[in-house]
N, C-alpha and C positions, 0 to 999 in steps of 0.2 A: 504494500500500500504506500501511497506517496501523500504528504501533505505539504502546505505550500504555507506562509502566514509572513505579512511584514510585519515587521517593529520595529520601535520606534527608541533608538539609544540615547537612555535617559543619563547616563555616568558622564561626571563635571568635566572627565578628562577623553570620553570617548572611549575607543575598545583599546583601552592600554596594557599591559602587562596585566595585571590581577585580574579584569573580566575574563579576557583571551585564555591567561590557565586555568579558571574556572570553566570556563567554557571545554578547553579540551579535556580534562578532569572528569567534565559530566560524562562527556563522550566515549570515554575508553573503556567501558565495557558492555556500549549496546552495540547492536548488530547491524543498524541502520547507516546508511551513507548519508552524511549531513552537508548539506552543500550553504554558502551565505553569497547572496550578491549584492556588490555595491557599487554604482557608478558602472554598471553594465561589465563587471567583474566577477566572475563568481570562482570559490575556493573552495578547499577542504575544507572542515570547519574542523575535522581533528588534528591541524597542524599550525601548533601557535605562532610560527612566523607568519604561515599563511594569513591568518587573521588578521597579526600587528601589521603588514607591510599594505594592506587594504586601507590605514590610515581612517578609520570610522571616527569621526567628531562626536557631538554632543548634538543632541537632535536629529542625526542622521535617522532618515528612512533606509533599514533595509530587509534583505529577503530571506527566510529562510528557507530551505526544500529537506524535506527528509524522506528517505525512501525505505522500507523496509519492515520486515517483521514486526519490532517495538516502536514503528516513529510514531503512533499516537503519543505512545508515553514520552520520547524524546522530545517531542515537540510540547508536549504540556512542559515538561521540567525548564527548556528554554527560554519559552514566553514567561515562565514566572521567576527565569533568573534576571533574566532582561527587566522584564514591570520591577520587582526590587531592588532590582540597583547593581545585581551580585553584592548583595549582600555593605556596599557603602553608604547607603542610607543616603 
């Protein structure tokens, strides 16, 4: 199954060091292929340079895709690391 969802990067500094390892973090042990596009860019989402070199600001709109077995759950965990900040408040 594939799911699709933009958000909306709410972190002061954008997708810097601590979202991006959180992000690969969540990633390393589901089974789904997570892809992020930005600026008509799209990466692996389990490789934190890939992430940091896409240069994501503070309000950027981006996209996520996820494909696979668990991407409901992938994709819930995401959208609610993204809405809380990963966790910066």
């Amino acid at each position: 199954m594939k799911n699709t969802c933009k958000v909306r990067v709410k972190n002061a500094l954008g997708l810097h060091t601590r979202p991006a390892t959180s992000i690969v973090q969540m990633l390393q042990s589901c089974k789904s292929k997570v892809r992020i596009t930005y600026r008509r860019q799209t990466i692996d989402a389990k490789s934190i340079l890939s992430i940091l070199m896409l240069a994501v600001h503070k309000n950027a709109n981006i996209t996520i895709d996820v494909e696979g077995s668990d991407s409901d759950i992938v994709m819930k965990e995401l959208v609610d690391a993204f809405e809380n900040k990963f966790g910066e408040g």
